[in-house]
C-alpha positions in Angstrom: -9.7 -5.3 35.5 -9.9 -1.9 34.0 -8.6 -3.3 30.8 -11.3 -6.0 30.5 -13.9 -2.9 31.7 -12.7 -0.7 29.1 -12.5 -3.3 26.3 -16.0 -4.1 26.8 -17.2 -0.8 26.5 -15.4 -0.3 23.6 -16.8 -3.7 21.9 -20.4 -2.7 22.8 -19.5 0.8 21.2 -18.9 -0.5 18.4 -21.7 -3.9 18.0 -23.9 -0.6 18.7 -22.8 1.6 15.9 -22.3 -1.2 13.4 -26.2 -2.3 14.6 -27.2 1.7 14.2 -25.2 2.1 10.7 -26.6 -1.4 8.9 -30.1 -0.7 10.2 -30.1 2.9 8.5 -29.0 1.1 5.4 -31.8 -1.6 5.0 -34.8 0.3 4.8 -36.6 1.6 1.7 -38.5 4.5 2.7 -42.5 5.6 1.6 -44.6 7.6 4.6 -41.5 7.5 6.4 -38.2 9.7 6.5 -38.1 11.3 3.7 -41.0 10.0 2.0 -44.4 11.7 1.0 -45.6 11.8 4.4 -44.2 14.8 5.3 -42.2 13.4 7.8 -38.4 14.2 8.2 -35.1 13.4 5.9 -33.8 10.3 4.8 -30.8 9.5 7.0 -28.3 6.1 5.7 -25.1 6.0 6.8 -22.4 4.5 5.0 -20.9 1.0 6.5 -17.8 1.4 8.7 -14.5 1.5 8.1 -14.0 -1.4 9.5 -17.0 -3.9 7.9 -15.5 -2.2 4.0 -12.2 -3.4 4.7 -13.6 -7.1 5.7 -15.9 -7.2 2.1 -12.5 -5.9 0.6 -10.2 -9.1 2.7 -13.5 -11.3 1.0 -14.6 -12.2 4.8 -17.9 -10.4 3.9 -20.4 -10.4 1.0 -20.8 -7.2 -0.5 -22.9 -4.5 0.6 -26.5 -4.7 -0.9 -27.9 -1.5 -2.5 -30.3 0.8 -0.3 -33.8 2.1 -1.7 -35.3 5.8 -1.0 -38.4 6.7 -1.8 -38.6 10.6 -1.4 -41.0 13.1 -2.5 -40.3 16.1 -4.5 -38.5 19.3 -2.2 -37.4 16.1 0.6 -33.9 15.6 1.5 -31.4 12.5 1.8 -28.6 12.3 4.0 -25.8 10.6 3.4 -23.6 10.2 6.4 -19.7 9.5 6.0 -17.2 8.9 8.4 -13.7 10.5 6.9 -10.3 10.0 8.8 -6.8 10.0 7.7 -6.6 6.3 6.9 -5.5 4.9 3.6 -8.3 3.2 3.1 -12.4 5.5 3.0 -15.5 6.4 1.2 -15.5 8.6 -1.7 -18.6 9.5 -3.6 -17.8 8.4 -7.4 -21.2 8.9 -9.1 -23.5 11.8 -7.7 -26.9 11.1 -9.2 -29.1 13.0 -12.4 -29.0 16.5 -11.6 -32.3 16.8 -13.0 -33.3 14.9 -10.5 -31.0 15.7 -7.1 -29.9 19.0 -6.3 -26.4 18.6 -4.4 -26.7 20.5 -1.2 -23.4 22.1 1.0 -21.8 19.0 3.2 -21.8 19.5 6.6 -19.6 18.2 9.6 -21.8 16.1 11.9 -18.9 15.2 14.6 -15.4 16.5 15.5 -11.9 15.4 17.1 -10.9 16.6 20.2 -7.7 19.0 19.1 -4.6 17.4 18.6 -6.2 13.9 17.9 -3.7 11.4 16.7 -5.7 9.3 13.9 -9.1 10.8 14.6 -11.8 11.5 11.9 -15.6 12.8 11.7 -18.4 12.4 10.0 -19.3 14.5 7.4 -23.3 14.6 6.2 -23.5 14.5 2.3 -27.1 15.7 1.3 -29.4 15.8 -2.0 -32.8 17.6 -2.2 -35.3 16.0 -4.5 -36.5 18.8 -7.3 -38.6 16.7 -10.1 -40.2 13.2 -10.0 -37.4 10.1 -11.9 -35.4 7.4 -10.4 -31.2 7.6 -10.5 -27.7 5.6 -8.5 -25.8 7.3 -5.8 -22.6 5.6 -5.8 -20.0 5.3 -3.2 -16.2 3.2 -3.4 -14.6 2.8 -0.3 -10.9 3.2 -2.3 -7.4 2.2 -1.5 -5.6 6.1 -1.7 -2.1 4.8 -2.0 -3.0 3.5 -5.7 -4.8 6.7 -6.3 -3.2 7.8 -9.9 -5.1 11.3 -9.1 -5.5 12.5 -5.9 -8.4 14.4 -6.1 -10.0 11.8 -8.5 -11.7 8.6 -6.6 -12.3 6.7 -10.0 -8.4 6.8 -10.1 -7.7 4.7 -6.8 -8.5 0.9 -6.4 -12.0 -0.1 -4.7 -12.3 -2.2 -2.1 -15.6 -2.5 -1.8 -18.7 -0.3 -2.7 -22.3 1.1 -1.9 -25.1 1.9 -4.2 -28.5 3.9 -2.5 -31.2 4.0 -5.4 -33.4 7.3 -5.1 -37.0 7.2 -6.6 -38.3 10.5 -6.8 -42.4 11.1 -6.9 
């Protein structure tokens, strides 16, 4: 019985944060988060692990790109889970610098010490400095066929994510 109990839990965890992460990821912003209505960041999370590796195995149609509208001096988020797996998200095209001023990632959740498998999320974040329109791209890459480590454009993708910033 406690296996059925926990199992459950576990599968509503997880129809929850799928729910929360593809809901983040429809939306295209104006007077809301991060639009010109002064009201907070845009927040998108990237799909999970789990959902990339099904559009990778072809059981899933690829993701479809994300619009943000954000005014100038507003902020995306980009939230990204990262775990030692051989499979994750890396950022392969960063946006027009002109446009988007990279901002310091920051870790959003943590692994109880001594973890076995665990990962966390790390927020990626842009400001907005002068009115355009540019690509954010993300590959969610196979690292065993990485040719150079510390080079995502190296490694084979599975499956991918564009978000498409308008600034003004």
């Amino acid at each position: 019985m406690r296996g059925r109990v926990r199992s459950a839990v576990i599968a509503v965890s997880a129809v929850t944060a799928l729910a929360t992460g593809l809901a983040a990821l429809t939306g295209c912003s104006s007077d809301g988060p991060g639009g010109s209505g002064g009201g907070p960041p845009a927040l998108l999370a990237l799909p999970a692990d789990l959902d990339a590796e099904a559009v990778a195995g072809g059981k899933q149609p690829a993701f479809e790109p994300s619009e943000v509208h954000l005014a100038v001096g507003r902020t995306l988020g980009m939230d990204v889970r990262v775990a030692p797996l051989p499979h994750g998200w890396r950022l392969v095209e960063g946006g027009d610098t002109a446009l988007l001023r990279r901002d310091a990632d920051s870790k959003q959740s943590t692994c109880a010490p001594k973890t076995a498998g665990c990962g966390h999320t790390v927020r990626q974040s842009w400001t907005a400095t002068a009115a355009g329109s540019t690509t954010l791209t993300w590959r969610y890459v196979d690292f065993a066929t990485c040719t150079e480590p510390q080079n995502p454009a190296s490694c084979r993708t599975l499956a991918g994510k564009e978000v498409r910033v308008t600034v003004g």
